[in-house]
N, C-alpha and C positions, 0 to 999 in steps of 0.2 A: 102538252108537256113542253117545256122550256128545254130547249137544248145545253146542258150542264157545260158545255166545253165553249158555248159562244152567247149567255148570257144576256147579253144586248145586242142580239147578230153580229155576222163578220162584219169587218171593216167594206165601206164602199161610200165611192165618191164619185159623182156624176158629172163631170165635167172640170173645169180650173173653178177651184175654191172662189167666191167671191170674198172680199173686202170684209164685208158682215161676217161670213165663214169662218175667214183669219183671224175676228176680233174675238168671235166667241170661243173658237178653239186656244187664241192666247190666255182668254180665262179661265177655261176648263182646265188648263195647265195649271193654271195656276192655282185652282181649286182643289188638285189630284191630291197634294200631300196630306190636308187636311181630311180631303174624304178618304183615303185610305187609314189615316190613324183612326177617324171616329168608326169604321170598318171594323176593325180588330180590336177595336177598344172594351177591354173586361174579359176578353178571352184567357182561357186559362193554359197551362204548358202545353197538354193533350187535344185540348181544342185544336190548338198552332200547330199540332203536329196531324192533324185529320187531314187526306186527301179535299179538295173542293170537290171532287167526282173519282169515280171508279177510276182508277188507273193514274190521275192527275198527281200535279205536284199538291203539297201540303199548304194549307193558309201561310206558315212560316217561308217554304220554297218561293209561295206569289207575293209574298211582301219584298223578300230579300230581289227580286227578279223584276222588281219594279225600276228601282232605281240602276238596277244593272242595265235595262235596255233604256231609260231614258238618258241614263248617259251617253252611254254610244249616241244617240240621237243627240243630245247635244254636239258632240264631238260633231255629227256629221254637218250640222247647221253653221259651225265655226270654221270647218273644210270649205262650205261650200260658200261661204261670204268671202275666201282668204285666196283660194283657187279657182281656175276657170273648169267646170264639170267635173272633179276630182271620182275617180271612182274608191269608195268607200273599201273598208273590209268587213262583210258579216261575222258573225260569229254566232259560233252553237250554243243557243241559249238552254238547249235542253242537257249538254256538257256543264255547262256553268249551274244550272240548279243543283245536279249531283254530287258539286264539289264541297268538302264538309263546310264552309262558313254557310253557303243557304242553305243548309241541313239543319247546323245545329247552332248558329249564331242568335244571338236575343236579337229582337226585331227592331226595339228600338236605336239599334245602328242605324240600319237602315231609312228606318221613320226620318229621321234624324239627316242623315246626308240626301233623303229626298229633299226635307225642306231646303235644304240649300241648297242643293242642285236646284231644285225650280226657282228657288229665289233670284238665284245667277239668270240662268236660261230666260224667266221673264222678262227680266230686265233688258236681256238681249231682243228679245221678241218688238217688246217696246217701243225700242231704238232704230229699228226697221224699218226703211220707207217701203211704199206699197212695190216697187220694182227689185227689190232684196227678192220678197215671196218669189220673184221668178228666175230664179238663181237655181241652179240643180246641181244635183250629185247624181253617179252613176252604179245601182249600185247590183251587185255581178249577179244576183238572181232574179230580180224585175226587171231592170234597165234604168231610164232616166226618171228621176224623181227631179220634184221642186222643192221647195221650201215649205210653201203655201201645203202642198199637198202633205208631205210628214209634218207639219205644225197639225192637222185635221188628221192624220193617222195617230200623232202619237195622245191628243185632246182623245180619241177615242179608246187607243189603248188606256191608258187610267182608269175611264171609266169602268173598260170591259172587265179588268181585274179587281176595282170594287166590287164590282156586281158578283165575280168566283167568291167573293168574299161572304156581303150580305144576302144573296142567295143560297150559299149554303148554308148560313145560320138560321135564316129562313127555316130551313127543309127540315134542318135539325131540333130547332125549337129554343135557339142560343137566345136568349133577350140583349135584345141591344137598349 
């Protein structure tokens, strides 16, 4: 049985990202907007409003929450090329799903300022020489983070939230 809440397993990384690591996760990035529109693509109002799992947020919650924490994660990647170890601020993303826009806003807002968020954020990925990735943010609930390593957590987060997507339609029998 596939664990409903972690899809494609938790996040984990075995050491400092290599070079190869950072290149694929710049393009997973850059791949996330696209694979999450074709994700939810033909869903209908009630679908978007289905949990992905017992207790979870709705397909519309994980759409609108995409681009909510990749930007923060951008912000933090622009802190931390601009500052020396800036310690970041979290923030409650399970606060922020509850607030009516990712409750009851059309998706394609968000679709929509994902691709431009990543389109920016790539660009910035790009432009990065290999000694950028080892630039860090500190941030109050893990501690020191790089670059390198949230470029490989957030390539994974995208993923993990397509997959709440098309594994639920999976289960359900949604045709993609």
């Amino acid at each position: 049985m596939t664990d409903l809440q972690y899809p494609i397993e938790r996040f984990k990384l075995e050491g400092a990202p290599t070079q190869h690591e950072i290149g694929r996760a710049i393009d997973e990035i850059a791949e996330a907007p696209a694979n999450l529109r074709a994700a939810v693509e033909g869903l209908s109002l009630e679908q978007l409003d289905t949990p992905y799992r017992p207790g979870g947020w709705t397909v519309r919650q994980v759409v609108h929450h995409v681009p909510d924490s990749h930007l923060n994660s951008y912000c933090r990647f622009k802190l931390a090329l601009t500052e020396e170890e800036p310690t970041i601020k979290a923030y409650h993303e399970d606060r922020w799903a509850e607030l009516d826009d990712a409750r009851t806003a059309p998706i394609e807002v968000s679709l929509a300022m994902l691709e431009a968020l990543h389109k920016r954020w790539v660009l910035l990925l790009k432009s990065l020489a290999p000694t950028d990735f080892a630039r860090t943010f500190r941030h109050p609930e893990i501690g020191v983070v790089t670059l390198a390593q949230n470029a490989c957590l957030y390539a994974w987060h995208g993923r993990h939230h397509v997959a709440h997507v098309t594994s639920l339609r999976d289960r359900m029998g949604w045709d993609r």
